[in-house]
N, C-alpha and C positions, 0 to 999 in steps of 0.2 A: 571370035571364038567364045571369049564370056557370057555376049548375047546373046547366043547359040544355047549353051551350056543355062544363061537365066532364064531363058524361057521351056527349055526342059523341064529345070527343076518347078517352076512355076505350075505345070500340070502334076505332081507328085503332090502328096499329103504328107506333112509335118514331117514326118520322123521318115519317111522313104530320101526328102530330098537334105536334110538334116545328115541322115547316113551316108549319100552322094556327095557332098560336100566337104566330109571328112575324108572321104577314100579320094576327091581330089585334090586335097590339103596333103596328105600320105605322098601322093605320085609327084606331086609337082615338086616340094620342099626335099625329096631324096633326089630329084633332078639339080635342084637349085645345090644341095651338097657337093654332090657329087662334082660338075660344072663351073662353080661360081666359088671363085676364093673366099667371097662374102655375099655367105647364101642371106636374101632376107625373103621378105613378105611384100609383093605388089599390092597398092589401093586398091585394083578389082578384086584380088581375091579376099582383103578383107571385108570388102562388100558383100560378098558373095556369105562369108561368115556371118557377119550380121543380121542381112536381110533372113537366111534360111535355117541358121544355127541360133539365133540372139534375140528377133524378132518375134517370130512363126509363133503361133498358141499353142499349147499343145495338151494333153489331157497330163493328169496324172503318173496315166499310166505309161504315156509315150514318153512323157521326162524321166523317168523311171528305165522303160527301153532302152531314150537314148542316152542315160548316163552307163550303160554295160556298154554298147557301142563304144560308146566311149573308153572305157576302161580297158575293154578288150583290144581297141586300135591301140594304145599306147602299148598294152602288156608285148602284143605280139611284135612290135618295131624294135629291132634290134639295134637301133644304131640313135644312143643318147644324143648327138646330135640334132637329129631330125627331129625327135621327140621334144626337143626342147623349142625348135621355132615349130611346131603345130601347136606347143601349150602358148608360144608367144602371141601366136597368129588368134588363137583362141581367146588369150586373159589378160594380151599386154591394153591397158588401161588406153584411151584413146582420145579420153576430155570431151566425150560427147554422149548424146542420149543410152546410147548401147552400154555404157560402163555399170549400167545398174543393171542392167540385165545379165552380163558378165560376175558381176561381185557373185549373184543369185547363183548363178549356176555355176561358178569356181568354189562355193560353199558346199552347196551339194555333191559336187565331184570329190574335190578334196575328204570329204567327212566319209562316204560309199568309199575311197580308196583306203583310207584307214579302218574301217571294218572289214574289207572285202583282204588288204593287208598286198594293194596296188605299189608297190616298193617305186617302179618308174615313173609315177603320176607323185608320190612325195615329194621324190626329186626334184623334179619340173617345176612343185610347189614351192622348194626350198628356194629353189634360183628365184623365182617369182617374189617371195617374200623381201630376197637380199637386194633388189634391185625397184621393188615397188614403194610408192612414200609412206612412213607408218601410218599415215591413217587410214589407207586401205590394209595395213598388213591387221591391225588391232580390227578391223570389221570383221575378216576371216578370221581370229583369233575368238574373236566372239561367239562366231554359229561354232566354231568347235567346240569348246567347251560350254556350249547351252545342249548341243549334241550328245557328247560325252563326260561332262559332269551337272547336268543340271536334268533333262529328261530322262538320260541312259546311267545315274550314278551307279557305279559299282558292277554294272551288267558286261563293262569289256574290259576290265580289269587286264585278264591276260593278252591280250591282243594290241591293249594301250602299251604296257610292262613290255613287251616282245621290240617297240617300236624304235628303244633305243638302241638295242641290235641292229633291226632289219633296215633303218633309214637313218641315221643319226645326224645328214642336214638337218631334215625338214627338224627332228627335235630339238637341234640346237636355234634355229630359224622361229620356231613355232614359242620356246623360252624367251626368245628375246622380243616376240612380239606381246606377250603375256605378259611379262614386267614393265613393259611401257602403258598397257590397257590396264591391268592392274596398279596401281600409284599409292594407292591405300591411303588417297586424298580424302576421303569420303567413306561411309561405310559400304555402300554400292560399288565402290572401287577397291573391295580387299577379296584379295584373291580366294577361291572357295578351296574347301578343305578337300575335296578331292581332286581339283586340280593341283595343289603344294602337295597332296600325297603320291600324285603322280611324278612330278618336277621331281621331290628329293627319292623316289625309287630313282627313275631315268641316270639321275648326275650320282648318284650311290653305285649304280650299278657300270656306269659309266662316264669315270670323272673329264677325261679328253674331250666325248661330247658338245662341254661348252668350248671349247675351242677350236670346235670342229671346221667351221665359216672362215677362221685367220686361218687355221692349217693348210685348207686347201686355196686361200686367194693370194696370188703370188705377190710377193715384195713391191714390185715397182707399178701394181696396179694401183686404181683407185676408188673410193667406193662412191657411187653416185650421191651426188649432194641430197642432203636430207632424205636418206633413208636410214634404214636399222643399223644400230652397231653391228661391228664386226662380230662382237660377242656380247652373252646377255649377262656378263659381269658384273656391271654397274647397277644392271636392276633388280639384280639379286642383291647384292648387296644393299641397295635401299628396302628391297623387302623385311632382310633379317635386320636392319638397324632400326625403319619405322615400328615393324611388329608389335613392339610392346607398347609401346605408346598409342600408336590406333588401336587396338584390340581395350586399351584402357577409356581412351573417348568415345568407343563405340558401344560399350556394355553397358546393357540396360538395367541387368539385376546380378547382381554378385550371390556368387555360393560359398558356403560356410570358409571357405579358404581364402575369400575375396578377390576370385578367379572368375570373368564369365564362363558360361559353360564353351561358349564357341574358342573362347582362350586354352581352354584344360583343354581343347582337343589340336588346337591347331599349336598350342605353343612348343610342344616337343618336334612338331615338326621344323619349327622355325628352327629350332637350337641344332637339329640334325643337317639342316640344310646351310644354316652357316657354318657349322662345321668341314661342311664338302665343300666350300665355296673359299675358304683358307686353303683348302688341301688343292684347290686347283690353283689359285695364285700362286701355290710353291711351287708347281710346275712350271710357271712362265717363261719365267730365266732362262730353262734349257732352250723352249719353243724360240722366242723370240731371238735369243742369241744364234740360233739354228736359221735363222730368216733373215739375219742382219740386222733387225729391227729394237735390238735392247736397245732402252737409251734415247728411242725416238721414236716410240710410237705410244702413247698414251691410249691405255685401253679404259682407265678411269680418268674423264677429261676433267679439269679443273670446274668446267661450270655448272659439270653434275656434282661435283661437291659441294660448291657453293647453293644449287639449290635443294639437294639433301640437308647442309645443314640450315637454311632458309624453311625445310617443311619443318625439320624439330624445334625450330623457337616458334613455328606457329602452333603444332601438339602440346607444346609446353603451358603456351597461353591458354588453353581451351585445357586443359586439366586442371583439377583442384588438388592444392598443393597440402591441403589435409588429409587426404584423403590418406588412409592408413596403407594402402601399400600401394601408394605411387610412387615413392621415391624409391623402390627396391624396382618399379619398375622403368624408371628415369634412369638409374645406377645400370641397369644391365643395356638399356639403348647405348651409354655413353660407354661401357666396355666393350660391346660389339663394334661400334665405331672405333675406338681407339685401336682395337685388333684389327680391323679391315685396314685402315691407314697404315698402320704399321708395317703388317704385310705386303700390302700392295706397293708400297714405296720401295721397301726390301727386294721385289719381284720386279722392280720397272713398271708394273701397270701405273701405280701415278707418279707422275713427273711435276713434283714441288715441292719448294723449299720450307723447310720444319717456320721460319718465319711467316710463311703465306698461312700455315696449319693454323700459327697461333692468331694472327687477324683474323680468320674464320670461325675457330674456336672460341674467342674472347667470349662471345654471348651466351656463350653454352653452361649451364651450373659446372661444379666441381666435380672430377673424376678424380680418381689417382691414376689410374691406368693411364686416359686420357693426358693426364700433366706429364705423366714420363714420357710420352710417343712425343711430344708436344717439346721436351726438354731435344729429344736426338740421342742416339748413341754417341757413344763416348771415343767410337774409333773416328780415327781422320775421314774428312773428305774420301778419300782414295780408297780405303774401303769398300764402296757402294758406289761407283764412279760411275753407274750409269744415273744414280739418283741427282747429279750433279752437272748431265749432258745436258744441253738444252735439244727439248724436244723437236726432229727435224722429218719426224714422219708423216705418211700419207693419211691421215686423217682429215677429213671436211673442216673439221672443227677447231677454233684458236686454242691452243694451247696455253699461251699466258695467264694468268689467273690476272682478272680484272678486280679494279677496286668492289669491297663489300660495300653494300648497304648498309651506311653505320645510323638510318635514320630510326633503326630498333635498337634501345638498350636494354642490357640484359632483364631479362625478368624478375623483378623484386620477389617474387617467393623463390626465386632459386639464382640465388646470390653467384657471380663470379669469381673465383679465384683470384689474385695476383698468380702471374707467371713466375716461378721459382728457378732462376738458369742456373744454378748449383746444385738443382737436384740429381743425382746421379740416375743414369739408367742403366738397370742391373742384367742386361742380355751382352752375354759374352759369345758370339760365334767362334767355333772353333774352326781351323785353317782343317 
């Protein structure tokens, strides 16, 4: 019947047997639902995709056609199911020639459904992201925002803004691949100003969002190895702690306030967006204790810590410690860190002990904030008794916190503290 059915299409032109292929991807795969307790995808028919969907030349205008086709087949299937093994059958990755051709045209479909404002093809996108390895999720991360903040700045504004209503995966999905592709390793690697102005609208407007991915993936699942967090937590969090320190190694001419200009614009957002990002950690507690998961599921793993604070002794190094307002901007890295830790310890996202804090800590210059997070509150163990659980959840990733690299000692222009364990910490929770 395939070879029936390929030499059909084989008399067709590009986008007639293109269109044929999808209406039998539609009929078959609502068979296989319907039928099959474990509907999937036969080798022939993903041949069948390749060769006439993935292959085939087609002009401009026909990849144009066929992305409505396309848009149109997913809009009109009513049954999420199906929709999701034809985007599988379509974009699941396959370690062969066709995956570049796939990335190409899951770019284009994905970016035409966010203008066009395709809510069932985000979806599709969202599972796709949660389950593909990040360095295909950061290539798609890429054509979107070259799409929509680098070509299109400022022109979909409301249609971006609308997104965290209309699809709230795909933007939880689409944050956590953007903190991984952005690192702010680099000045090429810090995120653009209207993509953070999108991000802190999205999580302002919609603080649950980030935890949209853990809300709906149930307790006793698992997430496939070496893909994306469950949530983009931890790379938020390294955004708003790196921030000032990258934006200070990257500035090429200072303005009379000794501000680059790309800082004056993007540093209020950063302050906004760490702001949402405590106010979602307060959340936790309820979420995860509602999942069974306080206690044991680490959403900041210990070895993103350790290489968060691995990037800040290398920003430290590559700054000049004369510099008239680096240490007001060193002092607000190290307060944002200390609030993020604090918090997130408070909330269960990190599972470790205030002595694992201060080995990690040691190299880091003087805080105060920093020393009292580092000291512990002053109530018993029992208090915070999930801060105290050893961690037993589904996460990929070791939870242990492994030895640091003690072959960096602290930086001679930004001297170490001694650890102070008398010093009091002054947050009294009330019952």
């Amino acid at each position: 019947m395939m070879s029936d059915m390929r030499q059909s299409l084989l008399r067709r032109d590009a986008l007639s047997a293109a269109k044929e292929v999808l209406y039998h991807l539609d009929i078959y795969l609502s068979g296989q639902v319907q039928n099959n307790p474990s509907p999937s995808v036969d080798t022939p028919t993903l041949e069948l995709v390749e060769e006439f969907i993935l292959h085939r030349r087609m002009s401009a205008l026909q990849e144009l056609q066929l992305l409505e086709i396309m848009c149109s087949c997913f809009q009109e299937q009513s049954r999420d199911a199906v929709r999701q093994l034809i985007f599988s059958a379509l974009f699941t990755l396959q370690g062969n020639q066709a995956d570049e051709s796939r990335m190409a045209l899951l770019g284009k479909l994905v970016s035409m459904a966010i203008a066009v404002s395709r809510v069932p093809i985000l979806e599709c996108a969202a599972t796709w992201l949660q389950r593909s390895h990040p360095v295909y999720c950061r290539r798609l991360a890429r054509v979107l925002v070259d799409d929509y903040c680098s070509l299109l700045p400022g022109s979909m504004v409301p249609t971006l803004n609308n997104l965290s209503c209309s699809c709230p995966p795909f933007c939880c999905q689409f944050i956590t691949a953007v903190t991984t592709l952005y690192d702010l390793s680099t000045e090429e690697l810090t995120p653009p100003v209207q993509l953070l102005q999108m991000v802190v609208s999205w999580i302002q407007d919609q603080p649950r969002l980030v935890l949209i991915t853990l809300l709906n993936t149930p307790p006793s699942s698992s997430q496939p190895i070496g893909s994306l967090d469950l949530t983009p937590l931890a790379g938020l969090v390294r955004w708003c702690v790196k921030a000032p320190l990258a934006y200070r190694r990257d500035g090429k001419q200072d303005l009379a306030n000794g501000m680059t200009e790309t800082e004056l614009e993007a540093g209020p957002l950063f302050s906004e967006l760490h702001l949402s990002v405590l106010q979602v950690l307060l959340l936790l507690p309820g979420v995860l204790r509602e999942k069974g998961l306080l206690g044991r599921l680490a959403l900041l793993q210990p070895d993103q810590l350790t290489s968060l604070i691995s990037d800040l002794s290398g920003l430290l190094e590559e700054l000049n410690p004369l510099h008239s307002d680096t240490q007001t901007h060193i002092q607000l890295t190290l307060d944002r860190l200390a609030q993020a830790l604090q918090v997130s310890m408070a909330a269960g996202a990190l599972l470790c002990s205030r002595e694992d804090l201060r080995a990690l800590c040691s190299r880091l210059p003087h805080n105060n904030l920093l020393q009292l997070v580092m000291s512990g509150p002053v109530q018993q163990s029992g208090f915070y008794p999930h801060i105290h659980t050893p961690p037993l959840g589904y996460s990929p990733r070791p939870s242990p916190l492994g030895p640091h690299p003690s072959s960096h000692s602290p930086h001679p222009s930004f001297p170490s503290p001694p650890f102070l364990p008398s010093m009091a910490f002054p947050f009294r929770p009330s019952h």
